[in-house]
PDB file as gemmi writes it, atoms N, CA and C in Angstrom:
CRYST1    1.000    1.000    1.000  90.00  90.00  90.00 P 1                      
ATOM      1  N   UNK A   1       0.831  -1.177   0.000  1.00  0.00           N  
ATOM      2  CA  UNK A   1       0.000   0.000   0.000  1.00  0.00           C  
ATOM      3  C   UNK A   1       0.872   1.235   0.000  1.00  0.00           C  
ATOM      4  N   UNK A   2       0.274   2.249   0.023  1.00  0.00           N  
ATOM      5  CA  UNK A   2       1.007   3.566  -0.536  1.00  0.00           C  
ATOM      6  C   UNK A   2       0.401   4.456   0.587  1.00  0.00           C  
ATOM      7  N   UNK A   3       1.369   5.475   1.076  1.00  0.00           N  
ATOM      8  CA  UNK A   3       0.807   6.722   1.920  1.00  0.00           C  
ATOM      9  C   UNK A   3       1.780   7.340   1.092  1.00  0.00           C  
ATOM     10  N   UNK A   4       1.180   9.015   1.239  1.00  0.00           N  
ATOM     11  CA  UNK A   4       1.386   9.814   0.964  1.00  0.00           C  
ATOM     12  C   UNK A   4       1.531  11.233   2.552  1.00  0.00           C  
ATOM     13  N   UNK A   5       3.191  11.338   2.935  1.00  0.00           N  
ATOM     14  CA  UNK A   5       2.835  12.325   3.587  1.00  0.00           C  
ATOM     15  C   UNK A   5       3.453  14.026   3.316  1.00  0.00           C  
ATOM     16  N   UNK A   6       2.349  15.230   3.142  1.00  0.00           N  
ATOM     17  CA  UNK A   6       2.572  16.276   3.116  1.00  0.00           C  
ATOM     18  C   UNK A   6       3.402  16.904   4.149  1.00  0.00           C  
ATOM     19  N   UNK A   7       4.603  17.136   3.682  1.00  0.00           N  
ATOM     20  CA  UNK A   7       5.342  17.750   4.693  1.00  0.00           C  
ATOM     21  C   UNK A   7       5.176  19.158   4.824  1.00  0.00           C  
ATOM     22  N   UNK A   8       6.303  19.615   5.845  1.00  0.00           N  
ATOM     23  CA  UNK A   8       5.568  21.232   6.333  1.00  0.00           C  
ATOM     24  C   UNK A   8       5.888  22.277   5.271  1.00  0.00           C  
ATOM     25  N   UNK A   9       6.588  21.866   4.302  1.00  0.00           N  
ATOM     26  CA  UNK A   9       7.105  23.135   3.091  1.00  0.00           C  
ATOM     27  C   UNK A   9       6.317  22.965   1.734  1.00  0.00           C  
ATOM     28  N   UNK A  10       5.147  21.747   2.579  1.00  0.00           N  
ATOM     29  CA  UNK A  10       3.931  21.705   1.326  1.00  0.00           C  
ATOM     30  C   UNK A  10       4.587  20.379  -0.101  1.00  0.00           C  
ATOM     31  N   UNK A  11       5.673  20.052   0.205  1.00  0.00           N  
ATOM     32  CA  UNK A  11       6.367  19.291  -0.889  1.00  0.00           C  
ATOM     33  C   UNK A  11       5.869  17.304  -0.142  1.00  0.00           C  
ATOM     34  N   UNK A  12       5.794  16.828  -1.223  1.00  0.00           N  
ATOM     35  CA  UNK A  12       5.235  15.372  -0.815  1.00  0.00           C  
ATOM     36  C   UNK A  12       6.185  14.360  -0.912  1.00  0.00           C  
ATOM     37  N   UNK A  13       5.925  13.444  -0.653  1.00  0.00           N  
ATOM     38  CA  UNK A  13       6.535  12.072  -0.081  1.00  0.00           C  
ATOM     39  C   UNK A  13       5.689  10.648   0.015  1.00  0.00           C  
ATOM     40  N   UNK A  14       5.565  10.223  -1.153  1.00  0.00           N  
ATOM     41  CA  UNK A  14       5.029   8.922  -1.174  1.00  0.00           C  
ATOM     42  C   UNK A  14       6.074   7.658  -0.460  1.00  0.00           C  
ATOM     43  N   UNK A  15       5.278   6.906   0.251  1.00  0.00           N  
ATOM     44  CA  UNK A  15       5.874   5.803   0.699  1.00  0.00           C  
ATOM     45  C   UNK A  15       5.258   4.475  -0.063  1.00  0.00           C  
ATOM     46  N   UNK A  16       5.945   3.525   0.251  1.00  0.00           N  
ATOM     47  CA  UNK A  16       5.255   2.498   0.618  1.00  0.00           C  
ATOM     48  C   UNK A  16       5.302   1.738   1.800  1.00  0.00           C  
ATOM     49  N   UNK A  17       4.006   1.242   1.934  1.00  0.00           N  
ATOM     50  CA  UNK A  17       3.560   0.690   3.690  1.00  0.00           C  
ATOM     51  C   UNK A  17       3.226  -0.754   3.529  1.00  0.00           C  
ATOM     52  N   UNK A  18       3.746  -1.566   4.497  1.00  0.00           N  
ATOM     53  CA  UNK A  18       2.981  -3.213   4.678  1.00  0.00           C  
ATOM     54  C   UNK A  18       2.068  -2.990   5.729  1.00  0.00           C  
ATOM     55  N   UNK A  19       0.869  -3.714   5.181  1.00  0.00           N  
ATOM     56  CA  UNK A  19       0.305  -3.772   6.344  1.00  0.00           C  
ATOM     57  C   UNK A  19       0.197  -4.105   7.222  1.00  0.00           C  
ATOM     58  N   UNK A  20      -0.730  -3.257   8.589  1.00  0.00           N  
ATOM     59  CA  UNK A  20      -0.139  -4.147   9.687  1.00  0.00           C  
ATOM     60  C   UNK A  20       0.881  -3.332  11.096  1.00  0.00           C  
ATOM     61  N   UNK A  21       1.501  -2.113   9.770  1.00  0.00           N  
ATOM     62  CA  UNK A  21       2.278  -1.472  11.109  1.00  0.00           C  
ATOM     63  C   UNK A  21       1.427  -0.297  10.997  1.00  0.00           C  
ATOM     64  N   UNK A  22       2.047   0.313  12.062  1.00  0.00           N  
ATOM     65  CA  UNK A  22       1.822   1.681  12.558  1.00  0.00           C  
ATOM     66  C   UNK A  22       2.260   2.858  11.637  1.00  0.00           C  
ATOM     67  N   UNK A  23       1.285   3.702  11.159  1.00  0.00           N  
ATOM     68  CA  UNK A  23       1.769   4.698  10.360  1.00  0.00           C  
ATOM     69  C   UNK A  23       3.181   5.617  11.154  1.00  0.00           C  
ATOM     70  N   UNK A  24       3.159   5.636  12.344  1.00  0.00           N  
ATOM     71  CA  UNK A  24       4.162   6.494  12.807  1.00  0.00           C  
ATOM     72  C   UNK A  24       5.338   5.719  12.758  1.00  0.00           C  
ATOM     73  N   UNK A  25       5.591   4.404  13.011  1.00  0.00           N  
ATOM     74  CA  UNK A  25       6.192   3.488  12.196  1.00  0.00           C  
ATOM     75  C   UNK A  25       7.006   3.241  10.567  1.00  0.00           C  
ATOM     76  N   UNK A  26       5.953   3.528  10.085  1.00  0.00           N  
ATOM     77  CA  UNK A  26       5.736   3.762   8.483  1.00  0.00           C  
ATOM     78  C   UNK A  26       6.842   4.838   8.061  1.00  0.00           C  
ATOM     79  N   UNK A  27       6.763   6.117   8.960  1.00  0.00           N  
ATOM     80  CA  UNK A  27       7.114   7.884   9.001  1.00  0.00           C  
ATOM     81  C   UNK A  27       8.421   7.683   9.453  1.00  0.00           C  
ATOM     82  N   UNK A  28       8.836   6.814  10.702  1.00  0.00           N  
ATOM     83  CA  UNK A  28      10.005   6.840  11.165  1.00  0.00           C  
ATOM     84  C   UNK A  28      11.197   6.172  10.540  1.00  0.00           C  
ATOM     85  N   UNK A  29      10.410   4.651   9.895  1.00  0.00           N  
ATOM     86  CA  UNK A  29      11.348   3.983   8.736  1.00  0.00           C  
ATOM     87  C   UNK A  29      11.560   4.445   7.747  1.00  0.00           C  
ATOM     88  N   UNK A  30      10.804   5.432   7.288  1.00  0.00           N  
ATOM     89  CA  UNK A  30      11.621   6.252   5.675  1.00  0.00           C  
ATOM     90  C   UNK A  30      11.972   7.773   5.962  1.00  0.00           C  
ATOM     91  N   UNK A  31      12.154   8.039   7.331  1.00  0.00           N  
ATOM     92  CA  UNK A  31      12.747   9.535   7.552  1.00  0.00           C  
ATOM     93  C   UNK A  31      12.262  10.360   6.997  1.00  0.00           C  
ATOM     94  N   UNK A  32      10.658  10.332   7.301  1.00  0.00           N  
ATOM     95  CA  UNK A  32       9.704  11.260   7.133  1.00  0.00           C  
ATOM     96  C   UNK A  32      10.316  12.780   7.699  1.00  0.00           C  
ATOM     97  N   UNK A  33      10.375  13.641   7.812  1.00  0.00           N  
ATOM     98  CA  UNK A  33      10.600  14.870   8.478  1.00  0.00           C  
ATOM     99  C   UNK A  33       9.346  15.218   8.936  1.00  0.00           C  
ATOM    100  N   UNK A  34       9.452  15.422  10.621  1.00  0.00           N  
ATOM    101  CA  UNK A  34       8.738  16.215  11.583  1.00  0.00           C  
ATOM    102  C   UNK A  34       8.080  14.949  12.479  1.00  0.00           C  
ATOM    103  N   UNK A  35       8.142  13.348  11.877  1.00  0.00           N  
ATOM    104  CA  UNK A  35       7.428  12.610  12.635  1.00  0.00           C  
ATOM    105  C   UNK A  35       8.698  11.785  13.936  1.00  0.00           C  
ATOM    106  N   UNK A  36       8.658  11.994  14.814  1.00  0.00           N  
ATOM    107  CA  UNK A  36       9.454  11.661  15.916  1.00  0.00           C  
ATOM    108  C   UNK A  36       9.485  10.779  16.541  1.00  0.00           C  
ATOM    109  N   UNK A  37       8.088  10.304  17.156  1.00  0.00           N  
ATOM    110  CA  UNK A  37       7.665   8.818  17.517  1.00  0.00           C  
ATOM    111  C   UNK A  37       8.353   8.686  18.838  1.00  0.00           C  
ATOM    112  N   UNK A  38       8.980   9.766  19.441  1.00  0.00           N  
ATOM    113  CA  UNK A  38       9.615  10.209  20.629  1.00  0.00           C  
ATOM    114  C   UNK A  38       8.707   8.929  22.332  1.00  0.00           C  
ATOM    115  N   UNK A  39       7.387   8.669  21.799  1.00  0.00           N  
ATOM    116  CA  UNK A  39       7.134   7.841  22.756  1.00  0.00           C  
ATOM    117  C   UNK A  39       7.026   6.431  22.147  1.00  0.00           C  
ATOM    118  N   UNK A  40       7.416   6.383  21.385  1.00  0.00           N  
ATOM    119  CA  UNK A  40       7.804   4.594  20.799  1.00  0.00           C  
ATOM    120  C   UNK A  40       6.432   3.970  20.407  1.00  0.00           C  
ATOM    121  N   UNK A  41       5.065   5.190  19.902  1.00  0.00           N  
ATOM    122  CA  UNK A  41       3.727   4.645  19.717  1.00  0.00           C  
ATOM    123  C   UNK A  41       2.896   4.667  20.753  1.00  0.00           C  
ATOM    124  N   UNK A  42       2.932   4.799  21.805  1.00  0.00           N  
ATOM    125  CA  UNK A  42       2.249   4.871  23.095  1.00  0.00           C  
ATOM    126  C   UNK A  42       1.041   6.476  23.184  1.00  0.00           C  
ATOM    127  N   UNK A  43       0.882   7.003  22.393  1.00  0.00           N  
ATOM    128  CA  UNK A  43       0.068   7.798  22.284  1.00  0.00           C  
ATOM    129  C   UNK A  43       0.589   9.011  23.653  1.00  0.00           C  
ATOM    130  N   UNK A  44       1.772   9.166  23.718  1.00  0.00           N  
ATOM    131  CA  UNK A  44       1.804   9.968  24.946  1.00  0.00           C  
ATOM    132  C   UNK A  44       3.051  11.097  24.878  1.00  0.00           C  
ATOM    133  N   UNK A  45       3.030  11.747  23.592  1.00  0.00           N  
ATOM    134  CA  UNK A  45       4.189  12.617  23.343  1.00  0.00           C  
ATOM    135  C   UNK A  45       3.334  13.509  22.072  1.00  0.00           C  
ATOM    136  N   UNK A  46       2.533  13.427  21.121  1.00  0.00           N  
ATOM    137  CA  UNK A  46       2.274  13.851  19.979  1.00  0.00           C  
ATOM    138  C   UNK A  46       3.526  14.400  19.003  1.00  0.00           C  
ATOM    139  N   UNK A  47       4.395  13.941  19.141  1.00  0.00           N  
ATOM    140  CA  UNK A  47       5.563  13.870  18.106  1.00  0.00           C  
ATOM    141  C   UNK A  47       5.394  13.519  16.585  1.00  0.00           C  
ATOM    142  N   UNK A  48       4.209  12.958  16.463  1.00  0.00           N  
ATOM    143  CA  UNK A  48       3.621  12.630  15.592  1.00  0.00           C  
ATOM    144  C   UNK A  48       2.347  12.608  14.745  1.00  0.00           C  
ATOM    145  N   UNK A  49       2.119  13.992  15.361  1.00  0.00           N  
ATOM    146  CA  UNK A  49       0.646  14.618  15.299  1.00  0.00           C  
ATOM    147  C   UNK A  49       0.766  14.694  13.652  1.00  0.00           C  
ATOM    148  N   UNK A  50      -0.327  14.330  12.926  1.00  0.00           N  
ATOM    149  CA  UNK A  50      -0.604  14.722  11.794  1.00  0.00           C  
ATOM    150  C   UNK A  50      -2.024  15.045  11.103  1.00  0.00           C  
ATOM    151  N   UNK A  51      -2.501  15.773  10.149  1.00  0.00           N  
ATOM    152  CA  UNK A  51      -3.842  15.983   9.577  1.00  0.00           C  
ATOM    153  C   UNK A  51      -4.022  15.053   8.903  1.00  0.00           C  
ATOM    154  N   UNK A  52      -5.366  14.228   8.584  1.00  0.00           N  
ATOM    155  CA  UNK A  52      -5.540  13.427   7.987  1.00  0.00           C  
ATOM    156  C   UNK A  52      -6.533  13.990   7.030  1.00  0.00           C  
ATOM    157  N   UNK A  53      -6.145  13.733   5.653  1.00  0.00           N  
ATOM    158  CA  UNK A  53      -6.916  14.583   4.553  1.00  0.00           C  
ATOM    159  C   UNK A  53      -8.368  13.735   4.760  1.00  0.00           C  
ATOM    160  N   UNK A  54      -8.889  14.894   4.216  1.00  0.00           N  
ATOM    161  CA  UNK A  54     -10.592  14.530   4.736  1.00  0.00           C  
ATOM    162  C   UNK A  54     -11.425  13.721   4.488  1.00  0.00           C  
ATOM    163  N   UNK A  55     -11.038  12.983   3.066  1.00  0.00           N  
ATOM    164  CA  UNK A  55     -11.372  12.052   2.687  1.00  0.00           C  
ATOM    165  C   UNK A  55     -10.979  10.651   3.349  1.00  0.00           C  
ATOM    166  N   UNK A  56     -10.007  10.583   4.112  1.00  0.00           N  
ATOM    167  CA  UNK A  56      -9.748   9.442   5.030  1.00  0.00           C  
ATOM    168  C   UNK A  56     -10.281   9.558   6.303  1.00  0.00           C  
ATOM    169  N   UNK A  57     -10.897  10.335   6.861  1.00  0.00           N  
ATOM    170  CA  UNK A  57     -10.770  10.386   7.988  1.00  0.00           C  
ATOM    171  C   UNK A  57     -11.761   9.426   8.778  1.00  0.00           C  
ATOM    172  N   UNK A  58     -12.714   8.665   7.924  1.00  0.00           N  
ATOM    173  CA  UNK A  58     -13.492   7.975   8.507  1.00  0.00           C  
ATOM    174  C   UNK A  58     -12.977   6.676   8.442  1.00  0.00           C  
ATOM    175  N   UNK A  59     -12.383   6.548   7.505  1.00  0.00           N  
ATOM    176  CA  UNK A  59     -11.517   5.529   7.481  1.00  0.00           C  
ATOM    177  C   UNK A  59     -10.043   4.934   7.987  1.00  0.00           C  
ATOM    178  N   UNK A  60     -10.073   5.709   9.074  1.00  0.00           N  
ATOM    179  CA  UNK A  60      -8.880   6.249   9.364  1.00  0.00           C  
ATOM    180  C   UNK A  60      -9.371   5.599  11.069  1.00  0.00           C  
ATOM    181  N   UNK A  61     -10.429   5.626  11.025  1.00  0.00           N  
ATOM    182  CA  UNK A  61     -11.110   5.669  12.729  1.00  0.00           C  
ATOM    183  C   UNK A  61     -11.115   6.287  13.709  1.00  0.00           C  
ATOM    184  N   UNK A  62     -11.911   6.393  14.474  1.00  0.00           N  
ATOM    185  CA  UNK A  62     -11.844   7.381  15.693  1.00  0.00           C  
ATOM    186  C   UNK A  62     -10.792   7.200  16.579  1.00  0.00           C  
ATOM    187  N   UNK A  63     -10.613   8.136  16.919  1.00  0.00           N  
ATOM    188  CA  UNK A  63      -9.243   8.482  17.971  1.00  0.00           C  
ATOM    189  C   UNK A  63      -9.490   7.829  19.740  1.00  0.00           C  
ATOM    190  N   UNK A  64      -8.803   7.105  20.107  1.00  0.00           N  
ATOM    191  CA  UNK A  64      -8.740   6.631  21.369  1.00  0.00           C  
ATOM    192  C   UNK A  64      -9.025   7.743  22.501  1.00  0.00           C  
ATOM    193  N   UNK A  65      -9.033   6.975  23.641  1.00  0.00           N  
ATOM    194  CA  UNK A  65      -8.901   8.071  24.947  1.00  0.00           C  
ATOM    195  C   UNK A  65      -7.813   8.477  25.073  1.00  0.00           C  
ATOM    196  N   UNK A  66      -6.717   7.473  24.910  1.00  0.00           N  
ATOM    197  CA  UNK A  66      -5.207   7.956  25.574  1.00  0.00           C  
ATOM    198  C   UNK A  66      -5.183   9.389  24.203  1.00  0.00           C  
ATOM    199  N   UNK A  67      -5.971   9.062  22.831  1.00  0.00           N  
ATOM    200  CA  UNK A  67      -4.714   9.730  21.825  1.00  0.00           C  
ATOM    201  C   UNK A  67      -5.866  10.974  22.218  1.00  0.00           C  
ATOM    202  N   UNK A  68      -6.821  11.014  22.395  1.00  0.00           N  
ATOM    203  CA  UNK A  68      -7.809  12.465  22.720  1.00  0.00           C  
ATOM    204  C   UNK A  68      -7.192  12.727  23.641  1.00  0.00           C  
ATOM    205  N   UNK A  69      -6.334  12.399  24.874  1.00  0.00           N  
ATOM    206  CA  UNK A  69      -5.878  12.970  25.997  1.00  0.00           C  
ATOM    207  C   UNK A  69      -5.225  13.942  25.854  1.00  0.00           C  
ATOM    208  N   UNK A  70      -3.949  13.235  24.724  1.00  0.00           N  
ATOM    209  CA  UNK A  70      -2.783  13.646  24.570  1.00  0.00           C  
ATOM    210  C   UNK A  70      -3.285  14.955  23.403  1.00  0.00           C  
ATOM    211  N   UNK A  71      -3.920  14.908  22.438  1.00  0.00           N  
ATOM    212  CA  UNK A  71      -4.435  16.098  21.446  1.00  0.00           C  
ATOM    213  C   UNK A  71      -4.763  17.125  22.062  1.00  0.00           C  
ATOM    214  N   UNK A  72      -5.538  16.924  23.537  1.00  0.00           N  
ATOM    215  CA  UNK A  72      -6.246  18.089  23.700  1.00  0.00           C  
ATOM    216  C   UNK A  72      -5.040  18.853  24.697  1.00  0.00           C  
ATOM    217  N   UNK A  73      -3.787  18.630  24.788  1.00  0.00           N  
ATOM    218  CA  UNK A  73      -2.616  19.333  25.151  1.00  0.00           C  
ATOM    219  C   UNK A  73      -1.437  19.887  24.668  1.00  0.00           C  
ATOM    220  N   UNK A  74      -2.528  19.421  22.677  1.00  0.00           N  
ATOM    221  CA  UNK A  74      -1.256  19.755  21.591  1.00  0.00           C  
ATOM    222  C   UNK A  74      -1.721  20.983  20.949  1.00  0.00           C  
ATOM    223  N   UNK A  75      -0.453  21.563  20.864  1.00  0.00           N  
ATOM    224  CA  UNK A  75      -0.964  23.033  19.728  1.00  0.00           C  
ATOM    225  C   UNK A  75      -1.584  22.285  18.144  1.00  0.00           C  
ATOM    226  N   UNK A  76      -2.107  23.487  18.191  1.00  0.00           N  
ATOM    227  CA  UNK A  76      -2.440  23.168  16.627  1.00  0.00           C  
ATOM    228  C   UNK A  76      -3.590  21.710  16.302  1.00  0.00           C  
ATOM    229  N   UNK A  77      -4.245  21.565  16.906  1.00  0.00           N  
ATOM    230  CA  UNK A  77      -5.104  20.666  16.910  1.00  0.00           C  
ATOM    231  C   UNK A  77      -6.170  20.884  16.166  1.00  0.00           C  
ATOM    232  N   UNK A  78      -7.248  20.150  15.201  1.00  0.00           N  
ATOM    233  CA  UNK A  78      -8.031  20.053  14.086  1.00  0.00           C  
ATOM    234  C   UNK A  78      -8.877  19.177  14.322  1.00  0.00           C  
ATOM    235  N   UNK A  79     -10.266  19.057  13.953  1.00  0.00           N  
ATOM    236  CA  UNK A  79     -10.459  18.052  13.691  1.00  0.00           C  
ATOM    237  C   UNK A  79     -10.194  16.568  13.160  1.00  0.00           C  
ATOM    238  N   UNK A  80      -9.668  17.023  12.735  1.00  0.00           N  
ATOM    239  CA  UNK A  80      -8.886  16.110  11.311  1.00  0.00           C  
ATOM    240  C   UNK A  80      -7.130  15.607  11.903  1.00  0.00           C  
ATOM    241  N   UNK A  81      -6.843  16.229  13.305  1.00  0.00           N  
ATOM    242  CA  UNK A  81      -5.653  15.706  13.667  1.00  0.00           C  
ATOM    243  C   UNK A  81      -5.768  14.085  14.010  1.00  0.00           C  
ATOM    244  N   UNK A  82      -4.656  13.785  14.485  1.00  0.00           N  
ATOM    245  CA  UNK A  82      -4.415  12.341  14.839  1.00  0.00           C  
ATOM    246  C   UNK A  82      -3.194  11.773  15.168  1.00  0.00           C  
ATOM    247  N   UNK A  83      -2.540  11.012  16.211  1.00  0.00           N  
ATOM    248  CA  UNK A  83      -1.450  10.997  16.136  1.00  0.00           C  
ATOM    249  C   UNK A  83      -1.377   9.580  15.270  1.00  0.00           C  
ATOM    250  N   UNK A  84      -0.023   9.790  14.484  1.00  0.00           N  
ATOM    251  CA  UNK A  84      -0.346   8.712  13.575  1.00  0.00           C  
ATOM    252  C   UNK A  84       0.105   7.305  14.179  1.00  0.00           C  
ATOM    253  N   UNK A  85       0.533   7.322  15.588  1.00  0.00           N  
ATOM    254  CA  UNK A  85       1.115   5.826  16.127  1.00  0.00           C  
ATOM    255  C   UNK A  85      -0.063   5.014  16.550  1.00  0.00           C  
ATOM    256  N   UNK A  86      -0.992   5.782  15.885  1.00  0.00           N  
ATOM    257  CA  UNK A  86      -2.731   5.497  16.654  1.00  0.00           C  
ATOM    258  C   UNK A  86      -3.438   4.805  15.332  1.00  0.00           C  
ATOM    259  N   UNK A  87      -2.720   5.192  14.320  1.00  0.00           N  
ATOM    260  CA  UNK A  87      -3.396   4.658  12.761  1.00  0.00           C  
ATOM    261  C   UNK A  87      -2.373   3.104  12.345  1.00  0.00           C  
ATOM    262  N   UNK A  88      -3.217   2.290  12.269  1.00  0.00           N  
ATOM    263  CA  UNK A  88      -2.773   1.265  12.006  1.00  0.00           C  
ATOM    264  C   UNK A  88      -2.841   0.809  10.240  1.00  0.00           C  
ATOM    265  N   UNK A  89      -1.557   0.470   9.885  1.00  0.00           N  
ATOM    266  CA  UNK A  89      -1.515   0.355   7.781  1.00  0.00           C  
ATOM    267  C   UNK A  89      -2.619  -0.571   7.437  1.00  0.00           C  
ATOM    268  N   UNK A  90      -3.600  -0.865   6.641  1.00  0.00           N  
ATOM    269  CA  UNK A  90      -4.181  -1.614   5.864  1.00  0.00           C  
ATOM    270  C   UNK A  90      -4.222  -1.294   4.649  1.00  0.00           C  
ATOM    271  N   UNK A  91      -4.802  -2.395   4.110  1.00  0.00           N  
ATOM    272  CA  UNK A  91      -5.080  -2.027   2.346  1.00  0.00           C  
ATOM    273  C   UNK A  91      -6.450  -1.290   2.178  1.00  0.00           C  
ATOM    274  N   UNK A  92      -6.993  -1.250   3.354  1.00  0.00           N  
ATOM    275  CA  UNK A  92      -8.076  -0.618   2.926  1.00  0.00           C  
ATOM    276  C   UNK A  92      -7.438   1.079   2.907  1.00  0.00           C  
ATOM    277  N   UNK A  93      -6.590   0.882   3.096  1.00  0.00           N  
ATOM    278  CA  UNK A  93      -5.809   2.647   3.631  1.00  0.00           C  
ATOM    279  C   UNK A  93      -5.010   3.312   2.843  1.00  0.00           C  
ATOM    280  N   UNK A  94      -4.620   2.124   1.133  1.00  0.00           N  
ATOM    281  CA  UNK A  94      -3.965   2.452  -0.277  1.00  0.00           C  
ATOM    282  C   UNK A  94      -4.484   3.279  -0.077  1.00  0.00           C  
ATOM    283  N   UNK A  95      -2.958   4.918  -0.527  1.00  0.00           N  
ATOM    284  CA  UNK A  95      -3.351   6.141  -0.749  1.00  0.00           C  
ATOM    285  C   UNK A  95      -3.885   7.100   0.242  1.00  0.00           C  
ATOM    286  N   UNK A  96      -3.675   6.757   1.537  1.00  0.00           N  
ATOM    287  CA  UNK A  96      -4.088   7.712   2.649  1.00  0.00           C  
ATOM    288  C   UNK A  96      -2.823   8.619   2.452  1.00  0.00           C  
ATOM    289  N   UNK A  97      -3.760  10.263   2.809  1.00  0.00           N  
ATOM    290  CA  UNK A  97      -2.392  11.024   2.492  1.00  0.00           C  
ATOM    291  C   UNK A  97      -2.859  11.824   4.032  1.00  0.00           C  
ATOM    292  N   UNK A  98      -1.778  12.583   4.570  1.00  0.00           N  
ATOM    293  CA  UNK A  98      -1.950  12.849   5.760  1.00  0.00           C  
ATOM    294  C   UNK A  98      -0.823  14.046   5.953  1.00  0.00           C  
ATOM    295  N   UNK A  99      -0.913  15.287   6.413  1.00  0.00           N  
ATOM    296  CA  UNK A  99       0.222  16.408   6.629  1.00  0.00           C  
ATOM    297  C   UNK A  99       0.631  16.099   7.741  1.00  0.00           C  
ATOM    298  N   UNK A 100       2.065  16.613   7.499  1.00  0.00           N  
ATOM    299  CA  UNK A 100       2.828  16.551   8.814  1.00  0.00           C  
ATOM    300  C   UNK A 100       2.605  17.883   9.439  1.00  0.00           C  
ATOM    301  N   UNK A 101       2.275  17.668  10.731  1.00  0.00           N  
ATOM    302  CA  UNK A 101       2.567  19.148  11.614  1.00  0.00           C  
ATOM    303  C   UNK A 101       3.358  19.403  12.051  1.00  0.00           C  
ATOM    304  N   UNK A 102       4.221  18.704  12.620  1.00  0.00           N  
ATOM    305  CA  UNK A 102       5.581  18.637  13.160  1.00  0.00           C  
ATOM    306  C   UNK A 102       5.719  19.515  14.610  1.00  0.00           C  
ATOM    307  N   UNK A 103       6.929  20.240  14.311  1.00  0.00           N  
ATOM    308  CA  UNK A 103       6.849  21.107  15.903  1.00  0.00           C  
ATOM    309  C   UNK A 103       7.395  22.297  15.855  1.00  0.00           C  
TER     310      UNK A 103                                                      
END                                                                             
């Protein structure tokens, strides 16, 4: 499968993803810029806060307690945020594109 992430100077970055891992995962193995993963996926740093374009977002699933905890103490927060150690790769997810917010 394929993600696509928008970085902060607006310039893109297609990956490819197996399914199965963790998009923040995904970000950290191809040296995404701005994704940090600083809590190793644990939803408890937002190092890895990103927008999820709008068309995924239902598909993308609702956001946990721990990862709503941690959002509602992050700048820059959206509807559409998410930390991505919270999004898990599938094929149903070919082509999820998602901005980096970084820090």
């Amino acid at each position: 499968m394929k993600v696509t992430f928008i970085l902060q100077d607006k310039s893109e970055c297609t990956v490819e993803a197996e399914p199965g891992w963790k998009l923040m995962e995904v970000a950290v193995d191809n040296a995404i810029p701005g994704i940090e993963g600083d809590c190793g996926g644990e939803a408890a740093c937002a190092t890895c806060h990103v927008y999820v374009a709008p068309e995924w977002t239902d598909a993308t699933g609702e956001r946990t307690n721990d990862e709503q905890a941690m959002l509602s103490s992050t700048f820059g927060v959206r509807e559409n945020s998410r930390l991505c150690c919270q999004i898990e790769t599938s094929d149903d997810l070919d082509g999820l594109s998602v901005e980096v917010v970084g820090s």
